[in-house]
C-alpha positions as CSV (number, residue, x, y, z in Angstrom):
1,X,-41.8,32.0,-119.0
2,X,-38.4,33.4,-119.6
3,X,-35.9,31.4,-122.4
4,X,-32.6,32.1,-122.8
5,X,-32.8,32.6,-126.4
6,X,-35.8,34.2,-127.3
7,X,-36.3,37.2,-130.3
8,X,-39.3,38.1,-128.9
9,X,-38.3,38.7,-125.4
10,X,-35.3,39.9,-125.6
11,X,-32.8,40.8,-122.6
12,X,-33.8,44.7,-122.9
13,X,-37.6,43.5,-122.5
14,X,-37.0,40.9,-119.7
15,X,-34.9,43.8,-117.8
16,X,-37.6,46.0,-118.3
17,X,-40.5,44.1,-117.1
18,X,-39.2,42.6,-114.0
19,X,-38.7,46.5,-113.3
20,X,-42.4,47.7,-114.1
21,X,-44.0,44.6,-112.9
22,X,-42.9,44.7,-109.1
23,X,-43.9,48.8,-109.8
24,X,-47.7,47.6,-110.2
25,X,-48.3,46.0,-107.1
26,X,-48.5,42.8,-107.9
27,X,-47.2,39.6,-107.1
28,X,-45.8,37.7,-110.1
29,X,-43.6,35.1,-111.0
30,X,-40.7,34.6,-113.5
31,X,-39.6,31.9,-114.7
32,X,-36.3,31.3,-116.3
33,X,-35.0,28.6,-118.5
34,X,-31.0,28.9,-119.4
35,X,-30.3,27.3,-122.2
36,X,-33.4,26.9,-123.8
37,X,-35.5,28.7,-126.7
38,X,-38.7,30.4,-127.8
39,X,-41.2,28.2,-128.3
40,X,-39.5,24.8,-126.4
41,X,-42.4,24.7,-123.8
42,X,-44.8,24.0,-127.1
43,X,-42.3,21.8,-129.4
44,X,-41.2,19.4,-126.3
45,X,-38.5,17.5,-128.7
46,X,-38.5,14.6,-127.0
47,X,-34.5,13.9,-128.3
48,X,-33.6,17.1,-125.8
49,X,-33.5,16.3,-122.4
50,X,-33.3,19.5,-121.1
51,X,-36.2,20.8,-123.5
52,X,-38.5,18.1,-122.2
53,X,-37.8,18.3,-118.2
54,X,-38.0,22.8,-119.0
55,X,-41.2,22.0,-121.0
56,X,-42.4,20.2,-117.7
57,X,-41.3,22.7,-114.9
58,X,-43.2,25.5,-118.1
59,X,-46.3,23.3,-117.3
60,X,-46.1,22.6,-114.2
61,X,-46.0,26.6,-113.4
62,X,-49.2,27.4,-115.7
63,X,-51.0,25.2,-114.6
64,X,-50.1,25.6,-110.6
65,X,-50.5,29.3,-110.9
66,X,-52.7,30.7,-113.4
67,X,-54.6,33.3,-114.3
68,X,-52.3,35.3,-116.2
69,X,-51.7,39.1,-116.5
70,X,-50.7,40.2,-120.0
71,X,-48.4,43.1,-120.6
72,X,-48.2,44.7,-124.1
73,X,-45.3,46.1,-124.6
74,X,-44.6,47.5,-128.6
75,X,-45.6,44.8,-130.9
76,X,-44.8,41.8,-128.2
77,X,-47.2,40.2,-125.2
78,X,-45.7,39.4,-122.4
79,X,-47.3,37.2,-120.1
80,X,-46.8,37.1,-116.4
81,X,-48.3,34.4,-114.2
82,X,-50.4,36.3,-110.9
83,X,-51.3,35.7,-107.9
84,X,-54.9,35.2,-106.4
């Protein structure tokens, strides 16, 4: 799960995994949300349309695709949805 605006994965780090990721052979999903935050797919304000239908489509993926693969990357976990 991919937000436009997150500190913790920033553009550098997006940029970088969806080069490495591809690199390891397998098949992964990303998922991003313009205009939307870190941490909107756990707050779900239910005044912001477009925070509650990403919150949704964030849901809907997890639970369609699970397991995950996790990533750690400096101080940051990035989580990647796989394939089985």
């Amino acid at each position: 799960m991919a937000p436009e605006f997150d500190p913790m994965f920033t553009e550098e780090l997006k940029l970088f995994c969806n080069s490495v990721i591809p690199a390891l052979g397998v098949a992964y999903e990303y998922h991003y949300f313009p205009k939307l935050e870190h941490a909107f797919s756990v707050r779900g304000n239910p005044n912001d349309s477009a925070e509650m239908k990403g919150m949704r489509k964030a849901k809907d993926a997890a639970v369609k695709r699970g397991p995950f693969v996790a990533l750690g990357m400096q101080k940051t976990v990035v989580a990647f949805m796989i394939f089985q």
